[in-house]
TORKOL-4160 file (C-alpha; in steps of 0.2 Angstrom, whole numbers, padded with zeros to 4 digits, m for minus):
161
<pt num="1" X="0190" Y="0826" Z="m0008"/>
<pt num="2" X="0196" Y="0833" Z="m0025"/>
<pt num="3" X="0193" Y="0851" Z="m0029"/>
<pt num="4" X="0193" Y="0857" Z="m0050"/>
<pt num="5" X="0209" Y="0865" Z="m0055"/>
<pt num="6" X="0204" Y="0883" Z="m0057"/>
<pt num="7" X="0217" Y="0891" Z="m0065"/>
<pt num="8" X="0212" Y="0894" Z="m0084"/>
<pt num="9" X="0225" Y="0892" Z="m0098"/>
<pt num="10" X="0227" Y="0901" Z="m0113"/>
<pt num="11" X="0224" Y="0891" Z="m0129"/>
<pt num="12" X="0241" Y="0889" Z="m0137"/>
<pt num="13" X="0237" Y="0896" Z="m0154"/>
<pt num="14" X="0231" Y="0911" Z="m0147"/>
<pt num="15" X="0241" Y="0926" Z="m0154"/>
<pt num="16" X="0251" Y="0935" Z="m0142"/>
<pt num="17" X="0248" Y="0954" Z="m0143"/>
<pt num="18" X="0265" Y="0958" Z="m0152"/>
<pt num="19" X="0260" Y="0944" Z="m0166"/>
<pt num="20" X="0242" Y="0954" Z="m0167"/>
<pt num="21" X="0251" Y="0973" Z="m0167"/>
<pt num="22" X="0263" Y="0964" Z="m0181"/>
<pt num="23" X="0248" Y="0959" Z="m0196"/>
<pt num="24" X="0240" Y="0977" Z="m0190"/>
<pt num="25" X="0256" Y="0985" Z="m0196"/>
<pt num="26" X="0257" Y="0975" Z="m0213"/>
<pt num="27" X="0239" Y="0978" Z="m0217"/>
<pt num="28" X="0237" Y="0990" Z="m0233"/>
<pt num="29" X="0225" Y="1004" Z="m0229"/>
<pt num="30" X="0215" Y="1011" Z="m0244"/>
<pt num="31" X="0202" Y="1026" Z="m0247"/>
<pt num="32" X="0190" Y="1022" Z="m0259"/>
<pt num="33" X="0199" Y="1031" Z="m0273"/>
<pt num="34" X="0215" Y="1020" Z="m0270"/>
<pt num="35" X="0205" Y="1003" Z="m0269"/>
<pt num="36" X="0212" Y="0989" Z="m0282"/>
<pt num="37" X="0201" Y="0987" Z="m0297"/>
<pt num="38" X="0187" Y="0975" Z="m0295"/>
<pt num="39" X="0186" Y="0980" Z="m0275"/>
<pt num="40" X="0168" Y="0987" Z="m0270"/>
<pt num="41" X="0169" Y="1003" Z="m0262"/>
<pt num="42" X="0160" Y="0996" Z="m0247"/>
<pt num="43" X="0163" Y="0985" Z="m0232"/>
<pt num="44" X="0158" Y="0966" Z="m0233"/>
<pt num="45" X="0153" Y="0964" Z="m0215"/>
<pt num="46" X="0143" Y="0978" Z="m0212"/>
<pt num="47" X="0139" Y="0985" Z="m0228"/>
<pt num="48" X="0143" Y="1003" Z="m0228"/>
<pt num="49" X="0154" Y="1013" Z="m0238"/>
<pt num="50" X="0172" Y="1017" Z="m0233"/>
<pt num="51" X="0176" Y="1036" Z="m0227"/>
<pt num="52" X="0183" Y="1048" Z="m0239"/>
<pt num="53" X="0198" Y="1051" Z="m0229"/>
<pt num="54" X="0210" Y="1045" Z="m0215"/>
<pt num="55" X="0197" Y="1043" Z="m0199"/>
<pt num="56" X="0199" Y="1035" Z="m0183"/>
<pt num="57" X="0190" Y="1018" Z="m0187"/>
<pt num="58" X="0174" Y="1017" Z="m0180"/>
<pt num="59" X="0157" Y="1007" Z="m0182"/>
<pt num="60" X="0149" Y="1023" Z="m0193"/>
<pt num="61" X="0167" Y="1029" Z="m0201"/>
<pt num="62" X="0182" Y="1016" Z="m0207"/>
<pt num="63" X="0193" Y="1018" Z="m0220"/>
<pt num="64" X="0197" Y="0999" Z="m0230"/>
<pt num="65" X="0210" Y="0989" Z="m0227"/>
<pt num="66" X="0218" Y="0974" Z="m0235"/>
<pt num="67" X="0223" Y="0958" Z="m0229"/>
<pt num="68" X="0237" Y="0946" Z="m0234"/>
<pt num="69" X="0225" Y="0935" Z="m0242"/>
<pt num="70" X="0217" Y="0952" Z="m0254"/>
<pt num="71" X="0203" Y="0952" Z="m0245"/>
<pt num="72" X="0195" Y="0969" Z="m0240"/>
<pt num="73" X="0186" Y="0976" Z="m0224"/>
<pt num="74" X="0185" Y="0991" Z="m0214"/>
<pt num="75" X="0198" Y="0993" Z="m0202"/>
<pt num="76" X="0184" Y="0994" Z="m0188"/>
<pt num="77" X="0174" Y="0977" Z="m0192"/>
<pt num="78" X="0192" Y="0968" Z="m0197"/>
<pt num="79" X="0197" Y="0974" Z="m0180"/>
<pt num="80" X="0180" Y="0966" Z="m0170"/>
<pt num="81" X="0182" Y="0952" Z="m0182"/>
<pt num="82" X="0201" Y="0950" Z="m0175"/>
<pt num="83" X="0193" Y="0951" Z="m0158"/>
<pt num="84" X="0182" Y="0939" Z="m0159"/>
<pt num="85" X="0194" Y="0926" Z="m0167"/>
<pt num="86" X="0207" Y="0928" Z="m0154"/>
<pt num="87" X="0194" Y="0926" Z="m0139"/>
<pt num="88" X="0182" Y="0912" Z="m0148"/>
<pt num="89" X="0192" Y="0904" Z="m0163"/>
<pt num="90" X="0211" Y="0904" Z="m0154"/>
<pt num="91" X="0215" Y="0910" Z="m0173"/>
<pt num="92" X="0215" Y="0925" Z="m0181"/>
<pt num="93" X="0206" Y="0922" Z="m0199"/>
<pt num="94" X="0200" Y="0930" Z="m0215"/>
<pt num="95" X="0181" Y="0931" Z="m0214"/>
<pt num="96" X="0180" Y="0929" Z="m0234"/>
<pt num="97" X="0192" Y="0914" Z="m0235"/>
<pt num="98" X="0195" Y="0908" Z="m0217"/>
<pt num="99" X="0213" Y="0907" Z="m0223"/>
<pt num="100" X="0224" Y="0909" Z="m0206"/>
<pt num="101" X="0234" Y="0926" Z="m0203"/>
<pt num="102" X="0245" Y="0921" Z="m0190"/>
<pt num="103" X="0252" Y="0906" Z="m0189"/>
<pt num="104" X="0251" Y="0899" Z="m0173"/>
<pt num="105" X="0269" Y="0894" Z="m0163"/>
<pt num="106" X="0280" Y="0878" Z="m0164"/>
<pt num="107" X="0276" Y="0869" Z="m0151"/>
<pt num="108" X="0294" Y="0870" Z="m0145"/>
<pt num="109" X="0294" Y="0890" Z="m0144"/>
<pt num="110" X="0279" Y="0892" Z="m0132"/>
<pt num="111" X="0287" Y="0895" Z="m0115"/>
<pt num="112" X="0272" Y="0902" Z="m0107"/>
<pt num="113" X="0271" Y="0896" Z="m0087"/>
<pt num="114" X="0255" Y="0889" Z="m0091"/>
<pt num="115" X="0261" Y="0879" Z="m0106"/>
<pt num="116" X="0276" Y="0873" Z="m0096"/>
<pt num="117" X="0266" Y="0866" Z="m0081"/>
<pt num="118" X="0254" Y="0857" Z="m0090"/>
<pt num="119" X="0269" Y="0851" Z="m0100"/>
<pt num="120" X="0280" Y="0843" Z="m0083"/>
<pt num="121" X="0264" Y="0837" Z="m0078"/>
<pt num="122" X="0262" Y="0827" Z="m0093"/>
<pt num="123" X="0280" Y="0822" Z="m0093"/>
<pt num="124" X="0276" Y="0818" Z="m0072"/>
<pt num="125" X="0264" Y="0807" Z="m0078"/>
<pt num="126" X="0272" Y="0799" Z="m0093"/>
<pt num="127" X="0290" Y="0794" Z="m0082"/>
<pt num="128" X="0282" Y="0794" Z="m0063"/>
<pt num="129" X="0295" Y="0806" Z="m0058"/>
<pt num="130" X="0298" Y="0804" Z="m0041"/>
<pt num="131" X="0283" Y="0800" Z="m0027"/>
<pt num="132" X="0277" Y="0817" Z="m0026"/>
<pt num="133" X="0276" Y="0833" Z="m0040"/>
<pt num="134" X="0279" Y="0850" Z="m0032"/>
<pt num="135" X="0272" Y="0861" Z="m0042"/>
<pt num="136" X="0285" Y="0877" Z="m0043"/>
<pt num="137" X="0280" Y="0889" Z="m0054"/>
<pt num="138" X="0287" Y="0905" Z="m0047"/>
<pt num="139" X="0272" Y="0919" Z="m0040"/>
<pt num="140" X="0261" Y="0907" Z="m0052"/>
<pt num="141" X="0250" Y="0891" Z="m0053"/>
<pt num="142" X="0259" Y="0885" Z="m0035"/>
<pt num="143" X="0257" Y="0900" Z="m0026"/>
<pt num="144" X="0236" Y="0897" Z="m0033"/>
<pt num="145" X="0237" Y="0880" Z="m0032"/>
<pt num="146" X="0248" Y="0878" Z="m0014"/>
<pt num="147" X="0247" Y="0860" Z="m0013"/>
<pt num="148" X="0258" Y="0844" Z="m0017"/>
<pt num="149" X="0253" Y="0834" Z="m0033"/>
<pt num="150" X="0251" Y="0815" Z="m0027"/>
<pt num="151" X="0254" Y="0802" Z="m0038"/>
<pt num="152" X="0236" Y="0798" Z="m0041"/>
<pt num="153" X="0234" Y="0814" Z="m0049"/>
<pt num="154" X="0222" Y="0817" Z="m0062"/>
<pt num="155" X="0224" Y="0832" Z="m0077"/>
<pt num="156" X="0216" Y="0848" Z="m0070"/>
<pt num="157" X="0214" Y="0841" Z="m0056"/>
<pt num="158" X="0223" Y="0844" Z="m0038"/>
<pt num="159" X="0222" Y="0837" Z="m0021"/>
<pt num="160" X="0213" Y="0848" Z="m0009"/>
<pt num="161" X="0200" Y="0852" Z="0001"/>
């Protein structure tokens, strides 16, 4: 009997939290005073003016801020919006423009252990490297896992009970 492979993998082009803290410190921050000509003194996501002064963003108070593509939000709903795109787009976006804030990396930098299981799986498959696959992934997927992969394996799938 063959048992799903449980073990969830993260997205690739998801942003690592050092690549998110990175565009938070590039953003310009403005109070309505400051704002670029032409810029609406209130938030186009949730429609409410921006605070008077420097505040802790939050949904009631949020000070503008300005992404890389001139765009403006509040720093509280840009903040959600990030949120959401990193758990349900695997991007980081504009909300206006969709254009992407972070680009995702080369496929050769990504070293995750995820990414390189998945990765000598495929190249398991592709050569038929030996009769059997130990998955080794140190205190990860073969501690979870804890079995051999057979040559009839299937992607995200492993042999079990």
């Amino acid at each position: 009997m063959r048992a799903r492979f449980l073990t969830q993998t993260e997205h690739p082009n998801v942003p690592s939290p050092g690549q998110m803290q990175a565009l938070r410190d590039k953003l310009r921050h403005f109070l309505p005073k400051e704002l670029p000509e032409g810029i609406d003194a209130m938030c186009d996501i949730c429609q409410k003016d921006y605070s008077e002064k420097h505040v802790d963003p939050s949904e009631d108070n949020e000070i503008a801020i300005q992404l890389p593509c001139k765009h403006v939000f509040g720093e509280y709903c840009i903040n959600t919006w990030f949120d959401t795109c990193r758990k349900q787009k695997n991007k980081i976006t504009c909300p206006m423009c969709r254009k992407t804030l972070i680009e995702p990396p080369s496929r050769g930098s990504v070293h995750s252990p995820s990414r390189m299981f998945l990765e000598g799986l495929h190249r398991y498959r592709r050569e038929g490297i030996g009769r059997q696959f130990l998955v080794s992934m140190p205190g990860g997927l073969h501690d979870q896992v804890g079995v051999a992969v057979s040559p009839n394996f299937q992607p995200y799938r492993v042999d079990g009970a």
